[in-house]
VOBA-1610 file (N, C-alpha, C; in pm, whole numbers, padded with zeros to 5 digits, always signed):
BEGIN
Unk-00185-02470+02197Unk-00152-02583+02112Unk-00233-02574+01984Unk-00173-02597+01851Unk-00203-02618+01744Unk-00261-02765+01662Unk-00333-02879+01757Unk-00290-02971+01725Unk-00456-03000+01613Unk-00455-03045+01513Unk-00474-03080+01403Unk-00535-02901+01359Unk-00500-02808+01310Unk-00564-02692+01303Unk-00467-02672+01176Unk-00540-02706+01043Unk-00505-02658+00901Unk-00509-02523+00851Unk-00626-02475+00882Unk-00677-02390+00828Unk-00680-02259+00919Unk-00633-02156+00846Unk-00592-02024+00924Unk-00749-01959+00919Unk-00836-01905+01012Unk-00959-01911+00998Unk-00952-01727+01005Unk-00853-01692+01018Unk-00845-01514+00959Unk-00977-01462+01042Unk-00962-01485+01131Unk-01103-01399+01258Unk-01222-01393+01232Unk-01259-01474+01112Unk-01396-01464+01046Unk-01431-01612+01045Unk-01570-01567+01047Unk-01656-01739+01010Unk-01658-01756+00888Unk-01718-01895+00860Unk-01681-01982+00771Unk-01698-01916+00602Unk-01865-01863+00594Unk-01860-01820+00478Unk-01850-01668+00448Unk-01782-01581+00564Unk-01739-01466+00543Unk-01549-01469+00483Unk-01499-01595+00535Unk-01364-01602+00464Unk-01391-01663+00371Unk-01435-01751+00330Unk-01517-01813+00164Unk-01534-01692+00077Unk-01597-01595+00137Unk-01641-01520+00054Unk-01524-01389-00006Unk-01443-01382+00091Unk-01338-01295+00107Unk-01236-01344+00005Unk-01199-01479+00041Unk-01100-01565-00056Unk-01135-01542-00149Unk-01261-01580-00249Unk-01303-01598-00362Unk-01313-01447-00414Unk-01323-01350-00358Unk-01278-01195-00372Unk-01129-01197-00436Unk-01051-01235-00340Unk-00937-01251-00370Unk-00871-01275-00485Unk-00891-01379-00450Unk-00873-01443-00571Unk-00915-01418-00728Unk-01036-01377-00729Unk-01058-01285-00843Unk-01002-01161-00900Unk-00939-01107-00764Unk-00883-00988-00782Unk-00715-01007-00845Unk-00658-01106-00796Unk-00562-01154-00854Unk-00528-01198-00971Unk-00666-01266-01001Unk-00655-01321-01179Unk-00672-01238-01254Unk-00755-01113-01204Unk-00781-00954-01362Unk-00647-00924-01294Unk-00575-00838-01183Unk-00509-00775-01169Unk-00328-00802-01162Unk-00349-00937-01173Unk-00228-01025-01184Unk-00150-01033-01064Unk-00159-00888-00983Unk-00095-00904-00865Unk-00171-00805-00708Unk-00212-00799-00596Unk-00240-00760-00509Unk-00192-00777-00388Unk-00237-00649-00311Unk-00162-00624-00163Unk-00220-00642-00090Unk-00164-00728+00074Unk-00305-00747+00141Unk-00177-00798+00258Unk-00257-00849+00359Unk-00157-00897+00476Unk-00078-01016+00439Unk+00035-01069+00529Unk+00076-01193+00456Unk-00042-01270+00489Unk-00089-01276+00627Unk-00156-01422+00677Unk-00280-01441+00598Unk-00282-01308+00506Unk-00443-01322+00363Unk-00378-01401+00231Unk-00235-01374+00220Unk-00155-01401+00160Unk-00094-01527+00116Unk-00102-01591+00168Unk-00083-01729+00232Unk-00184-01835+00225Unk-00326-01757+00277Unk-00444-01820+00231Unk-00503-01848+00139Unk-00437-01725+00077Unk-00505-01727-00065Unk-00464-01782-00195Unk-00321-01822-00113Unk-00217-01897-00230Unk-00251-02052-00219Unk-00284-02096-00119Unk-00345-02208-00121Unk-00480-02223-00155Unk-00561-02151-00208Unk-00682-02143-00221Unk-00681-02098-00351Unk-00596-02034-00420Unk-00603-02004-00559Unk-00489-02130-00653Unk-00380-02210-00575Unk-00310-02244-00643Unk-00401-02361-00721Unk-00492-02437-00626Unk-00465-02585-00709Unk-00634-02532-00819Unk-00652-02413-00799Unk-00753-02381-00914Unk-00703-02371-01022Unk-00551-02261-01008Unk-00514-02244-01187Unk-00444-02380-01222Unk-00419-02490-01124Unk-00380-02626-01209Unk-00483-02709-01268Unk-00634-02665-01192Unk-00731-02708-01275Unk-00767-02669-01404Unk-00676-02521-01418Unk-00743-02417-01584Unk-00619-02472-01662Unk-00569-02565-01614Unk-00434-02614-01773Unk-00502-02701-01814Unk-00630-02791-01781Unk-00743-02881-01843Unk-00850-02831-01907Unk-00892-02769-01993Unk-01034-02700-01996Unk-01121-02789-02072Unk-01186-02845-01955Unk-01315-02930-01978Unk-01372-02867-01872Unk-01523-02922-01874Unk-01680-02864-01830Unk-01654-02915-01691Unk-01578-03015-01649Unk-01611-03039-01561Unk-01524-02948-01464Unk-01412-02912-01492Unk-01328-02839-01459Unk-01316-02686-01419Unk-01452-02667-01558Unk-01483-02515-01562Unk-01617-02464-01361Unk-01680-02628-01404Unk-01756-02591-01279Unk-01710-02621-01126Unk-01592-02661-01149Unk-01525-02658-01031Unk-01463-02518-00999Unk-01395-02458-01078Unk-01316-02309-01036Unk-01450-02250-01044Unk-01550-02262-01114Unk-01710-02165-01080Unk-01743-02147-00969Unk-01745-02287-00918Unk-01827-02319-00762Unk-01769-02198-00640Unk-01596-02207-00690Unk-01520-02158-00573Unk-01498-02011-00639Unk-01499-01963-00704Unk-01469-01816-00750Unk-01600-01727-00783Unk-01693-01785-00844Unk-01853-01693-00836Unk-01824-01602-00940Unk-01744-01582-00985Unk-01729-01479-01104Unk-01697-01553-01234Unk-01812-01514-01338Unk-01754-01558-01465Unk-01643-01497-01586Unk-01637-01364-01501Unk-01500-01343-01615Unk-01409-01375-01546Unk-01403-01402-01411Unk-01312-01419-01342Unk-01198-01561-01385Unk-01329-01641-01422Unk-01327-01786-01442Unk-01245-01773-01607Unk-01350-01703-01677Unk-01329-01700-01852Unk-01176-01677-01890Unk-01160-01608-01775Unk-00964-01489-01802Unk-00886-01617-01774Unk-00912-01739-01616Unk-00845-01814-01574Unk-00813-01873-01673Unk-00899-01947-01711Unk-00895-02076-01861Unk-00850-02016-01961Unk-00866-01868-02052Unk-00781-01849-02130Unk-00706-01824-02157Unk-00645-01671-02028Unk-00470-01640-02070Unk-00389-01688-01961Unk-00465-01694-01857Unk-00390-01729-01730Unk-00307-01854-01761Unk-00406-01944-01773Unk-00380-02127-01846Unk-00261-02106-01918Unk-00279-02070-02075Unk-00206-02043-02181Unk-00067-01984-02123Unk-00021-01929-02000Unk+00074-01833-01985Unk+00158-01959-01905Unk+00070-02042-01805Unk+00187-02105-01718Unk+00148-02271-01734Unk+00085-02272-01863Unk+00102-02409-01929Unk+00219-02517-01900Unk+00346-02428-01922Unk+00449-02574-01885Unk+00553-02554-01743Unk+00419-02457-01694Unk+00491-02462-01512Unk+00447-02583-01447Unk+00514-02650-01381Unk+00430-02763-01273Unk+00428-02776-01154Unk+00426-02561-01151Unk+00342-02529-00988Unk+00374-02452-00894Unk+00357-02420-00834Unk+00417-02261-00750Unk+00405-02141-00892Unk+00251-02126-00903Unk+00250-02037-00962Unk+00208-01902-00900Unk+00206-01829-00807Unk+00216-01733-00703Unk+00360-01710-00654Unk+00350-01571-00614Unk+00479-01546-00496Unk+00419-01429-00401Unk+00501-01462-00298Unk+00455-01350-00211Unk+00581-01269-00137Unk+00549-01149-00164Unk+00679-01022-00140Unk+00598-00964-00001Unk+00722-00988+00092Unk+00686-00885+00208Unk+00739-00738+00186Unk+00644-00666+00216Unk+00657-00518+00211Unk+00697-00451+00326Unk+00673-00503+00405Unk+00676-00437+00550Unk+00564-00415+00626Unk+00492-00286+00716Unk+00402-00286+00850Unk+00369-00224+00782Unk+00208-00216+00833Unk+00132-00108+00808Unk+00162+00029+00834Unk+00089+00174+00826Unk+00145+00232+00919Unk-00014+00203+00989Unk-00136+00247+00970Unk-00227+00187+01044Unk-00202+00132+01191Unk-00204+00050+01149Unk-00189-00086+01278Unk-00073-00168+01266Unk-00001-00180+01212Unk+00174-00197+01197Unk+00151-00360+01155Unk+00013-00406+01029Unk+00000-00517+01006Unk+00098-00573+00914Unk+00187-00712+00927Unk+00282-00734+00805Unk+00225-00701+00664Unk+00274-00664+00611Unk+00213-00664+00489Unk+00301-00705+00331Unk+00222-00769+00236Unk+00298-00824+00157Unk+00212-00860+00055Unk+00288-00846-00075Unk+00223-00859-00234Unk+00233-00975-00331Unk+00095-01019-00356Unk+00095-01154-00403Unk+00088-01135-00546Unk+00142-01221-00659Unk+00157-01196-00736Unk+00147-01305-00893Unk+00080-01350-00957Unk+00136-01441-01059Unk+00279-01418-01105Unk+00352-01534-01092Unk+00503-01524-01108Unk+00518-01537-01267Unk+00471-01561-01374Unk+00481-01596-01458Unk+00452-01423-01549Unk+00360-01302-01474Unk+00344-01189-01529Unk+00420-01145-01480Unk+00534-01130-01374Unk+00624-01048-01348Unk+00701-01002-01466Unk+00744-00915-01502Unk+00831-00910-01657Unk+00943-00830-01610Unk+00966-00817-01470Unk+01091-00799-01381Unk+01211-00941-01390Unk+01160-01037-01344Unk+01231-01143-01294Unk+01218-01198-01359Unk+01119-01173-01493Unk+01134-01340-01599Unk+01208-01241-01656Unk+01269-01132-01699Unk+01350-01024-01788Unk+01525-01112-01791Unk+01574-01127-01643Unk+01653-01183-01584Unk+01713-01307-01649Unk+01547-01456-01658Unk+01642-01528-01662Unk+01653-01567-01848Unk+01565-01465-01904Unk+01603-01480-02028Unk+01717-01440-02068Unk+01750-01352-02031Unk+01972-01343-02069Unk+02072-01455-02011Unk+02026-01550-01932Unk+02079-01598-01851Unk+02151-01761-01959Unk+02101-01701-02119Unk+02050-01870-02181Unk+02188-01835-02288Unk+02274-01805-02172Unk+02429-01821-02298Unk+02507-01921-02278Unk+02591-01915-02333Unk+02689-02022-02313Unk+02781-01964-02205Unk+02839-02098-02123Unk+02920-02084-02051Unk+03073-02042-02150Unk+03137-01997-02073Unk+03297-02020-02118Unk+03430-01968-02025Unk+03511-02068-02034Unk+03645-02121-02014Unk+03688-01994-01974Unk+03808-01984-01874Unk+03895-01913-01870Unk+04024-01963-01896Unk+04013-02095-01942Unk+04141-02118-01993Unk+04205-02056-02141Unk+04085-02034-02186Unk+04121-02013-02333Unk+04054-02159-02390Unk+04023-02192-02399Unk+03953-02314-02446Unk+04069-02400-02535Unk+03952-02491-02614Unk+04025-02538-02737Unk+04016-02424-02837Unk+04159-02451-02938Unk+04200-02350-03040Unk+04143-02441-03174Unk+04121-02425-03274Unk+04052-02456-03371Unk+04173-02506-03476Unk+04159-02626-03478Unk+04240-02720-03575Unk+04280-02658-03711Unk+04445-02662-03731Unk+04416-02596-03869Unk+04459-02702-03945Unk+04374-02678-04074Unk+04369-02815-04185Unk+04497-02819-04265Unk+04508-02909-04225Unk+04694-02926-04326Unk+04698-02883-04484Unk+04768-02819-04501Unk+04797-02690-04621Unk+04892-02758-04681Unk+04792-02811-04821Unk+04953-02884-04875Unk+04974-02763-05000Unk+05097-02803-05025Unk+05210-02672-05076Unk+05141-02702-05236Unk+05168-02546-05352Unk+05094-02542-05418Unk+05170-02647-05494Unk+05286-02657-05471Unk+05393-02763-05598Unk+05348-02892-05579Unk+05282-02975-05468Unk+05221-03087-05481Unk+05084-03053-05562Unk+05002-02937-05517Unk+04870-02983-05611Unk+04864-02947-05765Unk+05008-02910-05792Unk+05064-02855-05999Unk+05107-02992-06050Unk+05134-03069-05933Unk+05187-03192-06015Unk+05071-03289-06011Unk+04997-03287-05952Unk+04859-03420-06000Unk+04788-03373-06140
//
């Protein structure tokens, strides 16, 4: 039974997955995207998401909150300046996670986490996507302006 159990505790104690996450997670913000199991995957998307909604604010108080939990200061410096700047008018699900398949190792799921906003695969997509619809009826035909004859406009 699962009964109140939030937190996926990934076979490690408390501040060896603290410490792992915040790895993570760093590694994600220079590298934009990394490979790892899903069930790291998963963890880490909840553990990195509601940080980069803290870097669309950049105040002090804000800055020492993603500090506390990440330990790295360029880690932090990159969050607040391009990371922020890039998914400014997202409001959330800024991660995705791609299953890859098994290890060969130990046949662990495995799957790639990613800022969705640096993909330049899938945002490529929906920028063509910004045309206009149109008709297969043939639409409307374009009004033609009544042509008056040259012998009315010789006589005014």
């Amino acid at each position: 039974m699962r009964h109140g159990k939030k937190v996926n505790h990934l076979g490690r104690q408390t501040a060896h997955r603290k410490a792992m996450l915040a790895n993570m997670a760093c590694s994600l913000i220079e590298h934009k995207r990394i490979n790892t199991t899903v069930a790291k995957a998963k963890a880490l998307k909840q553990f990195v998401e509601p940080m980069i909604t803290k870097s669309k604010v950049d105040t002090t108080h804000n800055r020492r909150i993603v500090m506390a939990k990440l330990r790295q200061k360029d880690a932090v410096a990159e969050l607040f300046r391009d990371v922020a700047a890039k998914i400014a008018d997202r409001p959330g699900g800024y991660t995705r996670i791609i299953k890859l398949g098994n290890r060969l190792g130990d046949n662990a799921d495995m799957a790639m986490i990613e800022l969705v906003d640096y993909n330049e695969i899938y945002n490529a997509g929906k920028e063509k996507k910004k045309t206009t619809r149109r008709s297969r009826r043939g639409g409307s035909k374009p009004a033609a302006a009544p042509v008056e004859s040259k012998a009315s406009n010789e006589e005014e």
